[in-house]
LOBA-813625 format. One record per residue: residue in three letters; x, y, z of N, C-alpha, C in turn. Coordinates in nm, 2 decimals. Atoms other than C-alpha are relative to their C-alpha. Example, Ala and Ser with C-alpha at 12.3 -4.5 7.8 and 13.67 -1.06 7.14 Angstrom:
BEGIN
<atom 'ALA',<0.09,-0.12,0.00>,<1.23,-0.45,0.78>,<0.09,0.12,0.00>>
<atom 'SER',<-0.09,-0.11,0.00>,<1.37,-0.11,0.71>,<-0.08,0.11,0.08>>
END
This chain:
BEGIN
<atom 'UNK',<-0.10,0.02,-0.10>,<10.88,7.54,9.21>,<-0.01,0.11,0.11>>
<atom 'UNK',<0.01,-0.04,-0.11>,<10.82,7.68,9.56>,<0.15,0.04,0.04>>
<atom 'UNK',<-0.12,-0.05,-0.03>,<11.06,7.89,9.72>,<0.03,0.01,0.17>>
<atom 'UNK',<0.03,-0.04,-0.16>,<11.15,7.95,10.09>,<-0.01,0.10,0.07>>
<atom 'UNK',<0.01,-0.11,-0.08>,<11.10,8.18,10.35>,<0.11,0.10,0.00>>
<atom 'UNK',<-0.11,-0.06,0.01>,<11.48,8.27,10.35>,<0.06,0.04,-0.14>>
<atom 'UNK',<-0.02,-0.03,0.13>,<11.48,8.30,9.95>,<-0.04,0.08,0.02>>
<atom 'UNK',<0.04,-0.18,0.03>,<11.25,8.57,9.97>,<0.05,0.06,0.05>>
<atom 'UNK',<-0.04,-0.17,-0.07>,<11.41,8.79,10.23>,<0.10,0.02,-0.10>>
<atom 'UNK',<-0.15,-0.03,0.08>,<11.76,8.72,9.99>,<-0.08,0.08,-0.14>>
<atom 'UNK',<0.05,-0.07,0.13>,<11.54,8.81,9.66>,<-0.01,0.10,0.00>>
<atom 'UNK',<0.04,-0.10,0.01>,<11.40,9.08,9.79>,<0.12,0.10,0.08>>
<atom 'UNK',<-0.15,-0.11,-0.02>,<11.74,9.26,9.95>,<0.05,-0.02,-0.15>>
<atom 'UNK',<0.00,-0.01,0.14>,<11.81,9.17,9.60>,<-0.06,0.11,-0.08>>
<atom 'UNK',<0.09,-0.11,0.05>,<11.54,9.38,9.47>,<0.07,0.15,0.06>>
<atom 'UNK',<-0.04,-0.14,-0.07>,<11.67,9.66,9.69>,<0.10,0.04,-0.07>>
<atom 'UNK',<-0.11,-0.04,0.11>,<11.99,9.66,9.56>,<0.02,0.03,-0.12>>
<atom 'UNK',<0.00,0.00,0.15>,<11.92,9.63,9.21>,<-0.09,0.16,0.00>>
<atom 'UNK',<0.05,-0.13,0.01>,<11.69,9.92,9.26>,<0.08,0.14,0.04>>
<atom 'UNK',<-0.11,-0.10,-0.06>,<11.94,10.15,9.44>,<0.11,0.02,-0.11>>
<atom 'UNK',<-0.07,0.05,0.08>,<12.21,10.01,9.17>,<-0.11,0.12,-0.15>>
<atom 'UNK',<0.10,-0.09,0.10>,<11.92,10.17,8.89>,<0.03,0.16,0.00>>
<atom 'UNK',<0.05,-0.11,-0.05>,<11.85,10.47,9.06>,<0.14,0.07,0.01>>
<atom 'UNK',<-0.11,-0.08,0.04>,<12.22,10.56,9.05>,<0.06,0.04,-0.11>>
<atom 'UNK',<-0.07,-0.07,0.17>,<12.23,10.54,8.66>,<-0.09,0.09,-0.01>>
<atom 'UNK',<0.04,-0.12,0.04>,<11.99,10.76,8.66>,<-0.02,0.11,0.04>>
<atom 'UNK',<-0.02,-0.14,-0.03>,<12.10,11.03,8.82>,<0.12,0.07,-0.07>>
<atom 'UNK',<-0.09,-0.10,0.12>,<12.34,11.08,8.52>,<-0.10,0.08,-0.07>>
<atom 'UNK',<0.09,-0.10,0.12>,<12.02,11.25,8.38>,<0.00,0.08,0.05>>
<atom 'UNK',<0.03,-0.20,-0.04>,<11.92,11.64,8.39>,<-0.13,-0.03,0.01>>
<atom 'UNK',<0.16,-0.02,0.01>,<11.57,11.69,8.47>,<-0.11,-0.05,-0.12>>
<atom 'UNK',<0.09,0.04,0.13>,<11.46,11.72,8.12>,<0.00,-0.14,-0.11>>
<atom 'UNK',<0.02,0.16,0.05>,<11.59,11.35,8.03>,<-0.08,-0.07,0.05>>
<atom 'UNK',<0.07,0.02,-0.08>,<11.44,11.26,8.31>,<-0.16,-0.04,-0.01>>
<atom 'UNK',<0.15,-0.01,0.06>,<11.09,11.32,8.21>,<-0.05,-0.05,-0.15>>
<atom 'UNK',<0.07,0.01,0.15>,<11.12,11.30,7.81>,<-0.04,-0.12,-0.05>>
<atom 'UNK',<0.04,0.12,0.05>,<10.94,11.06,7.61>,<0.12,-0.04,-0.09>>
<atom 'UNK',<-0.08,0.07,0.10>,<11.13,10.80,7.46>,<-0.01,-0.12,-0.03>>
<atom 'UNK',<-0.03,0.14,0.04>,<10.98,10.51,7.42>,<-0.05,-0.14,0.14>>
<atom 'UNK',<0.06,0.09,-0.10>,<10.86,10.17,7.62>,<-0.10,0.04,0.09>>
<atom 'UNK',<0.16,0.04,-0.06>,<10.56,10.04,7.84>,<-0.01,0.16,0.07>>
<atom 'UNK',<0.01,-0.10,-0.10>,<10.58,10.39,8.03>,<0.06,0.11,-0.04>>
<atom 'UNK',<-0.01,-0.07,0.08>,<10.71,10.64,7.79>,<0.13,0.04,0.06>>
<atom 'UNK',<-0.09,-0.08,-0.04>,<10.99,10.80,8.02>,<0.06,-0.06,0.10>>
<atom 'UNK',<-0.07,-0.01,-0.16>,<11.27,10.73,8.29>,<-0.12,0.02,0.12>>
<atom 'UNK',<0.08,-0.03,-0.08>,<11.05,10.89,8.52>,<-0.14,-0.12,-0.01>>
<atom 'UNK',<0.12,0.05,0.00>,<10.72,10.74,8.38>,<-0.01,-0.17,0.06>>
<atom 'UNK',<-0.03,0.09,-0.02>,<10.88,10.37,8.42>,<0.03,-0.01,0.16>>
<atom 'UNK',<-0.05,-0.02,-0.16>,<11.02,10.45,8.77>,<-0.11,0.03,0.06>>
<atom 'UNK',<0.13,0.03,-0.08>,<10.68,10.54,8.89>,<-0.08,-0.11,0.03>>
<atom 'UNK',<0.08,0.14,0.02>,<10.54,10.25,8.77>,<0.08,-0.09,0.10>>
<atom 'UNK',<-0.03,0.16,-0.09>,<10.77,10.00,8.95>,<-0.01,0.03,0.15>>
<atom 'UNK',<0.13,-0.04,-0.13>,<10.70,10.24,9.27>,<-0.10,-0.07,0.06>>
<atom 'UNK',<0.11,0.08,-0.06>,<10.40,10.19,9.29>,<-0.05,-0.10,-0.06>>
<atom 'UNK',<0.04,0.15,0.02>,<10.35,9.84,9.18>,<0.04,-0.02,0.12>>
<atom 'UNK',<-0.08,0.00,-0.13>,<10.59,9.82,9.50>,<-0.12,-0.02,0.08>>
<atom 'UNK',<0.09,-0.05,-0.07>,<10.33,9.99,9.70>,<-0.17,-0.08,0.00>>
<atom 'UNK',<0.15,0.10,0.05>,<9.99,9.81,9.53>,<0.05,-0.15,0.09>>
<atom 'UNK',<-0.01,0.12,-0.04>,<10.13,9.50,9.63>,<0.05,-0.04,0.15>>
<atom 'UNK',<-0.03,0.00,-0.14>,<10.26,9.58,9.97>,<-0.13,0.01,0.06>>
<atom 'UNK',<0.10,0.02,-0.06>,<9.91,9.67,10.07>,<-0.09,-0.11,-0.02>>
<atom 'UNK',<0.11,0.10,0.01>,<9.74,9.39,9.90>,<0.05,-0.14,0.10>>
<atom 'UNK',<-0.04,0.16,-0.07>,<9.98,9.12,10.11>,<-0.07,0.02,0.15>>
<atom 'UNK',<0.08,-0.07,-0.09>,<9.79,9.37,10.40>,<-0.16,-0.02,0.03>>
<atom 'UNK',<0.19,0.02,0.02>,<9.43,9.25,10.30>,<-0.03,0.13,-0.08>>
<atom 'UNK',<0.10,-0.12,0.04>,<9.37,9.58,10.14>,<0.05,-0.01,-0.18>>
<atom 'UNK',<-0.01,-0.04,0.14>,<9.28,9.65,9.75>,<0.00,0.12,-0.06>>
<atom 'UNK',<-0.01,-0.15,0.03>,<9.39,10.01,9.63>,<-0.06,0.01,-0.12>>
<atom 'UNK',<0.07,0.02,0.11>,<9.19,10.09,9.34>,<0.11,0.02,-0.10>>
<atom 'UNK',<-0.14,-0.06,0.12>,<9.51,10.26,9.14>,<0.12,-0.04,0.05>>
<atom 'UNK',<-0.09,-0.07,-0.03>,<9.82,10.30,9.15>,<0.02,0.14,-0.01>>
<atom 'UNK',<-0.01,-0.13,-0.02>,<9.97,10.60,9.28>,<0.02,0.10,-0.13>>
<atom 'UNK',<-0.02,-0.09,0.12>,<9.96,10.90,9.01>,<0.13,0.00,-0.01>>
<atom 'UNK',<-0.13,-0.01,0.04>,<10.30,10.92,8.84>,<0.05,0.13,0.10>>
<atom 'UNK',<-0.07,-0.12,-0.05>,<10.31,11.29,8.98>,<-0.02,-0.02,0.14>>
<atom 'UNK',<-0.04,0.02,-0.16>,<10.34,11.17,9.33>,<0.14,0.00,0.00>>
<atom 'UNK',<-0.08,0.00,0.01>,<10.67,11.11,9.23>,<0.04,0.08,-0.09>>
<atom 'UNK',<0.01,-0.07,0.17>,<10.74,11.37,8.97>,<0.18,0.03,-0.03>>
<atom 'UNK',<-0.15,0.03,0.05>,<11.15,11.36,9.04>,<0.08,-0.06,0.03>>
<atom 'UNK',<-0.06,0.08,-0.05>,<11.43,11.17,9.10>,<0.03,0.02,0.12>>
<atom 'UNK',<0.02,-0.02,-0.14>,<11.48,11.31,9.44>,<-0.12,-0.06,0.06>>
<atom 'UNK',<0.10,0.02,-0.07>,<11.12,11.28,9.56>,<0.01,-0.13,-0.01>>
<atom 'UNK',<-0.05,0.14,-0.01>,<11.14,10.91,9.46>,<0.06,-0.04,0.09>>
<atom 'UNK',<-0.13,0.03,-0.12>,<11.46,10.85,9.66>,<-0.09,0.00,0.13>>
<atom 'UNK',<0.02,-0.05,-0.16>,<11.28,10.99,9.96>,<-0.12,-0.11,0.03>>
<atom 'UNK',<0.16,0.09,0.00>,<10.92,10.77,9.93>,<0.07,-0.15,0.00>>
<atom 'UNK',<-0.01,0.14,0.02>,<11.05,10.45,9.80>,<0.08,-0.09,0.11>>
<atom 'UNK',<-0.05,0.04,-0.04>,<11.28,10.38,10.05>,<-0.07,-0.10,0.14>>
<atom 'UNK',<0.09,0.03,-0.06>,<10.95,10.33,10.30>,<-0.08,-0.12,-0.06>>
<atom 'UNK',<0.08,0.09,0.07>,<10.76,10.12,10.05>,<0.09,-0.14,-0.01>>
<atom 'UNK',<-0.09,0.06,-0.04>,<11.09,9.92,10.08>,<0.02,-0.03,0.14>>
<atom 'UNK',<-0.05,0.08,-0.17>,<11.12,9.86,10.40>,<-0.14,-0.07,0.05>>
<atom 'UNK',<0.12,0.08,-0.03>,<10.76,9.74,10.43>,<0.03,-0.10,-0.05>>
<atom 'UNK',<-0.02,0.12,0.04>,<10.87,9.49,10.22>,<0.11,-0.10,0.05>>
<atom 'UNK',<-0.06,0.03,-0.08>,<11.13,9.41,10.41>,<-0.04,-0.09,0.13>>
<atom 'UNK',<0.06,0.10,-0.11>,<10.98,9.35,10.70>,<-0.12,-0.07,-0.02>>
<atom 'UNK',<0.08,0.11,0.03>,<10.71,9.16,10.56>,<0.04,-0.13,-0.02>>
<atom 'UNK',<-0.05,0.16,0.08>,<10.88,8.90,10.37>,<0.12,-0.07,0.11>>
<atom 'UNK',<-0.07,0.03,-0.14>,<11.12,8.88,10.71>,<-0.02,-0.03,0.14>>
<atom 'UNK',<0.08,0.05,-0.17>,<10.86,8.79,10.95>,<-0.06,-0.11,-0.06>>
<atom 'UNK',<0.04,0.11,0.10>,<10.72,8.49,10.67>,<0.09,-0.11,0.04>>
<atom 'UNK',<-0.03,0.09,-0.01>,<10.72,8.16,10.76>,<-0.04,-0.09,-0.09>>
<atom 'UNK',<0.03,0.09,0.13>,<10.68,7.83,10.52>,<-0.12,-0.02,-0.02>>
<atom 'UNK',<0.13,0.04,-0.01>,<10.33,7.78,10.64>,<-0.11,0.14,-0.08>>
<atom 'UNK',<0.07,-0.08,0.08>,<10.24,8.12,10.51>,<0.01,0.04,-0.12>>
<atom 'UNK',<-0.05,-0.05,0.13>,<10.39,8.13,10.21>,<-0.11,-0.11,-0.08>>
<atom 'UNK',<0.11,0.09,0.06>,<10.10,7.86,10.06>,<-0.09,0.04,0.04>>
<atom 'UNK',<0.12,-0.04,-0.03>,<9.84,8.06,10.24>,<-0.08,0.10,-0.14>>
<atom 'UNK',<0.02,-0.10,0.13>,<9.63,8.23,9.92>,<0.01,0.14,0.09>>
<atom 'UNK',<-0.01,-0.14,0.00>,<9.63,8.61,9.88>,<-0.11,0.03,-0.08>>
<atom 'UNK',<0.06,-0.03,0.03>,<9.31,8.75,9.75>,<0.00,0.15,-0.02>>
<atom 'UNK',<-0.02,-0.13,0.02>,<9.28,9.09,9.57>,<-0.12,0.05,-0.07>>
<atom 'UNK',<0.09,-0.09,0.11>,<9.05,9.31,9.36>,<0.08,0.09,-0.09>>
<atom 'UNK',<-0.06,-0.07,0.05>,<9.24,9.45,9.09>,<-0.07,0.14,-0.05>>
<atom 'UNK',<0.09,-0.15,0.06>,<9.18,9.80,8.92>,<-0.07,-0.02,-0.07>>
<atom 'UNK',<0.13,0.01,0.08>,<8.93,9.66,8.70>,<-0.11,-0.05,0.09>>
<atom 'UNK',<0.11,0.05,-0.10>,<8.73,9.54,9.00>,<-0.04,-0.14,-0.01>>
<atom 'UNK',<-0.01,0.12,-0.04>,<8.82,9.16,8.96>,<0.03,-0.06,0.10>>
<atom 'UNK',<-0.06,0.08,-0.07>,<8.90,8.91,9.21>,<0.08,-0.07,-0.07>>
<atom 'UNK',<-0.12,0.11,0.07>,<9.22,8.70,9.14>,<0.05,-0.06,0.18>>
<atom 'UNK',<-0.09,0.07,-0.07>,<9.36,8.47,9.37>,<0.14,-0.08,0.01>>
<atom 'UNK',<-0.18,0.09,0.04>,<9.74,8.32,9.42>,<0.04,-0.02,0.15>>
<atom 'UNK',<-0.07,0.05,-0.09>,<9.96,8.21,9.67>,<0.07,0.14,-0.01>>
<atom 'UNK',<-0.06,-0.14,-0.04>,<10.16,8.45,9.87>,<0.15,-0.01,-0.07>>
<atom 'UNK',<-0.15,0.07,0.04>,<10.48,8.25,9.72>,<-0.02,0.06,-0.16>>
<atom 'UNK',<0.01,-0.07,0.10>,<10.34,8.35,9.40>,<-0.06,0.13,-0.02>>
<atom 'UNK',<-0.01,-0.15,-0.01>,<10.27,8.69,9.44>,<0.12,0.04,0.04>>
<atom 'UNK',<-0.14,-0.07,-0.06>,<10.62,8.75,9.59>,<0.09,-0.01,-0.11>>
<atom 'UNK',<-0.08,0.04,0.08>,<10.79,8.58,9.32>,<-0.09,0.11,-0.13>>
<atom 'UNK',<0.01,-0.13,0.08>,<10.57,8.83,9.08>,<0.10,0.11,0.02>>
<atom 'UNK',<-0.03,-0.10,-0.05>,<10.69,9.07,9.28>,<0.21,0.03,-0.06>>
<atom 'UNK',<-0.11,0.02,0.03>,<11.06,8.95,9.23>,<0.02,0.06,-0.16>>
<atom 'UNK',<0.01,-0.01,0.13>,<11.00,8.95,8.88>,<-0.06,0.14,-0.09>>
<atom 'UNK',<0.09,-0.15,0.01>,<10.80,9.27,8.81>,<0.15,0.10,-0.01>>
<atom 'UNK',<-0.07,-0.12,-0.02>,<11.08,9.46,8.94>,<0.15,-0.03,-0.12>>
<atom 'UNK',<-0.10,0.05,0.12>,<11.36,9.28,8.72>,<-0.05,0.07,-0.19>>
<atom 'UNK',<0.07,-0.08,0.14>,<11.15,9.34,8.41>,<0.02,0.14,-0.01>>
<atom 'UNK',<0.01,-0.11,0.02>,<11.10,9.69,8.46>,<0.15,0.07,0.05>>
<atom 'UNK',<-0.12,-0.07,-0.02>,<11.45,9.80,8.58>,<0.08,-0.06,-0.12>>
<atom 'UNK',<-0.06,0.00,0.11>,<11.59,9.66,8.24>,<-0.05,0.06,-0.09>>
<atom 'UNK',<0.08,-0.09,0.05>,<11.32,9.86,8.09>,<0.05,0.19,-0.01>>
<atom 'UNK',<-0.02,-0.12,0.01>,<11.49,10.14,8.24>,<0.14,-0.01,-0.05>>
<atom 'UNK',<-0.13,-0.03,0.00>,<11.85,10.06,8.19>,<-0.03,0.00,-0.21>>
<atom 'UNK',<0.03,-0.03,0.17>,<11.71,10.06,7.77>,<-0.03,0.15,-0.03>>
<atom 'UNK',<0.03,-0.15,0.05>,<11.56,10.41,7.80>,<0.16,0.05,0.05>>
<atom 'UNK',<-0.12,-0.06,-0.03>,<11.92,10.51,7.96>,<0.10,-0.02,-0.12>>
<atom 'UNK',<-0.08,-0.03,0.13>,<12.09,10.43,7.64>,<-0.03,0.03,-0.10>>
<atom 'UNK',<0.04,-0.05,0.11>,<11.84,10.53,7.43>,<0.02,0.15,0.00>>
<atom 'UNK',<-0.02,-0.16,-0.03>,<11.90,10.90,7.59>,<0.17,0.03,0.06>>
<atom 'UNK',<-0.10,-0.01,0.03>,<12.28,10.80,7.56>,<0.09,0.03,0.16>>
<atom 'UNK',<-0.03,-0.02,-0.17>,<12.36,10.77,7.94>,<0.06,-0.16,0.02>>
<atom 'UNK',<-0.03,0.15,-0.01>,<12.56,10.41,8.04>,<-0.11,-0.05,0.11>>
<atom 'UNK',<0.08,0.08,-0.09>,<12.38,10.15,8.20>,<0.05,-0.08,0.10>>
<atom 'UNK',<-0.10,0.10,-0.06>,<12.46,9.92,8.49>,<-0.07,-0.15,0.00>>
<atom 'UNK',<0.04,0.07,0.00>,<12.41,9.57,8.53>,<-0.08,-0.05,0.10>>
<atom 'UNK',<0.02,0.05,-0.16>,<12.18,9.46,8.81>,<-0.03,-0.19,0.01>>
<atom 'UNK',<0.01,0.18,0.04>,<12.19,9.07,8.74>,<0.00,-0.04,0.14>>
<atom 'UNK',<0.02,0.07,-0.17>,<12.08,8.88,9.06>,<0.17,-0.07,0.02>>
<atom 'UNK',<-0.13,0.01,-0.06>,<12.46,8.76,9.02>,<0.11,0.03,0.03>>
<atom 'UNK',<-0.12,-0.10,-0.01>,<12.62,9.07,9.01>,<-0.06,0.05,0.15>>
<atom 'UNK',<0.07,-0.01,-0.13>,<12.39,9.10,9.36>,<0.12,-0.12,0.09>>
<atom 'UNK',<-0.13,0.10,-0.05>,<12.61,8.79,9.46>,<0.12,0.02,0.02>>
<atom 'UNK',<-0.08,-0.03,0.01>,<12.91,8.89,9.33>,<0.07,0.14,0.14>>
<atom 'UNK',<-0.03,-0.10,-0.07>,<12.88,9.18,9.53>,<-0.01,0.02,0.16>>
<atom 'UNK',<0.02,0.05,-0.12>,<12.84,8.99,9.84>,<-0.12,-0.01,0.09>>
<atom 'UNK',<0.14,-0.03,-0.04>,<12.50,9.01,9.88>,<-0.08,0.06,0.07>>
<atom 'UNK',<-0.01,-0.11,-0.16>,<12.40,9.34,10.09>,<-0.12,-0.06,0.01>>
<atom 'UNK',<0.08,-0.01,-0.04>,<12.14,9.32,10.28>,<-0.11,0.14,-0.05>>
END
């Protein structure tokens, strides 16, 4: 099921939100929660939060033509501050990407080279909708390490995005 031009910009201020919404439970941690291992795809608060970063970032440049061989090292972001400060750029690229997208480009393929130095091809409709999805996944990922290190969680459910009148 294809989506439209004006789905994504709402998905992805969705994304925003939900991510900001995250990023405020976990600033109930201290530094040293922050970092410790505890578990899931990325061992740590921090470790998980890089990851969805720079997935952010990998995939902002590949809608660009370009294939970065990595993602960015975890210690590009090594705290919750520095985060705050970076992401909000990698966000607004996405912003105005998926805000200048018309229906005709959204069926246009997307070609990449991933870090193993494959080609994969998709639609840009299906790359965005990864993209949608990517970030959902992994921000429930974090709101689990937050109770595993005994911190509450919040909800970011695309309806509690709704509910809350759907910021931009």
């Amino acid at each position: 099921m294809s989506k439209s031009a004006p789905e994504f910009v709402k998905l992805f201020a969705y994304g925003r939100w939900a991510n900001d919404k995250t990023l405020g439970a976990v600033a109930a941690l201290n530094a040293e929660e922050y970092v410790r291992s505890v578990g899931g795809s990325f061992g740590s608060v921090q470790g998980t939060l890089a990851h969805l970063y720079g997935a952010d970032w990998v995939w902002l440049e590949r809608w660009h033509g370009r294939s970065p061989k990595s993602l960015p090292p975890a210690a590009e972001v090594p705290t919750l501050e520095v985060l705050k400060e970076k992401w909000p750029r990698v966000q607004a690229g996405h912003k105005d990407f998926v805000g200048g997208l018309t229906e005709g480009r959204l069926a246009e393929p997307i070609t990449y080279v991933n870090f193993q130095g494959k080609t994969f091809t998709y639609s840009l409709s299906e790359a965005l909708t990864h993209m949608v999805n990517h970030g959902t996944y992994h921000r429930g990922q974090v709101m689990t390490l937050l109770r595993q290190l005994g911190k509450p969680a919040v909800s970011t459910d695309f309806l509690r995005y709704i509910d809350a009148g759907s910021p931009p």
